[in-house]
Steps between C-alpha positions, in 0.01 A plus 500: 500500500510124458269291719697214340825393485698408151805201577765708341394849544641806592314714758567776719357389839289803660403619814121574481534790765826663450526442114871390578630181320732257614839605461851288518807758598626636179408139331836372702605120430565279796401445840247653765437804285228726620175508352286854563222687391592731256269748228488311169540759263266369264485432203869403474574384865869392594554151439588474825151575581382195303439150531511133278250319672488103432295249606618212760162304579226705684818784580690720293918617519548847416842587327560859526517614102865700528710241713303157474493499899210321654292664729550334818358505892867551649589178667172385465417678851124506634550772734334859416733754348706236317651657173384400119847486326628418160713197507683226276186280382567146670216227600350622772147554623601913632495534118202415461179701545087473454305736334137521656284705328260670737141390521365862574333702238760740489664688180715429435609154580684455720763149632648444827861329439601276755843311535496142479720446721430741797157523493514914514409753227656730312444837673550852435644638860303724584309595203737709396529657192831651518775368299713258669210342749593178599328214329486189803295181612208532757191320637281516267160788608300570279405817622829673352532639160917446566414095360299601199689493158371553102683387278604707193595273144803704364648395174872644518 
């Protein structure tokens, strides 16, 4: 698990409690795709399943390794429940997310991934760890497990 974060890198982006990864819908091109949790199958996860990440100051795009979609807070929307898609990569700050590594003495590491533009977190609904839970923005409480994510270095 990688406590830091390589400009250029592929990772698969984990849920510490469900084990699921961030998954874009069949690695589908274009618009408003969904993102979900889904198992990695690793050690040779999908490459839908993984993620570029490069560096844009103090935040990081994510291009989703199959398409080149960014991930993206849909609309750039505050409100709780607000999808995580894959979209066309444009300048925008709902493309753009920070990576806080937790201060807790936990193992392992864990970050917190916020939106730049929205303010929310990238949650896990629910916790669940069945494939096909929706991935979506949410206040961020750090009480929840559903906003802690690992990241995996994956070298297709």
């Amino acid at each position: 698990m990688a406590s830091t974060i390589a400009d250029g890198q592929i990772y698969a982006v984990m849920n510490i409690a469900s084990k699921t990864v961030l998954d874009l819908d069949d690695g589908k091109g274009g618009n408003n795709v969904n993102v979900s949790g889904w198992d990695p199958a690793f050690p040779t996860a999908a490459q839908n399943r993984l993620w570029k990440f490069e560096r844009h100051g103090d935040f990081w795009k994510l291009f989703n390794y199959k398409s080149g979609t960014a991930l993206t807070m849909q609309n750039g929307a505050s409100g709780n429940g607000t999808p995580v898609v894959g979209s066309e990569s444009f300048d925008s700050d709902r493309q753009l997310w920070r990576f806080a590594l937790n201060s807790v003495s936990k193992k392992p590491p864990f970050f917190r991934i916020t939106n730049k533009e929205s303010g929310t977190v990238v949650d896990l609904n629910d916790g669940g760890s069945g494939n096909g839970t929706k991935i979506q923005g949410w206040d961020n409480n750090t009480n929840t497990r559903n906003q802690e994510w690992v990241l995996v270095s994956i070298t297709p």
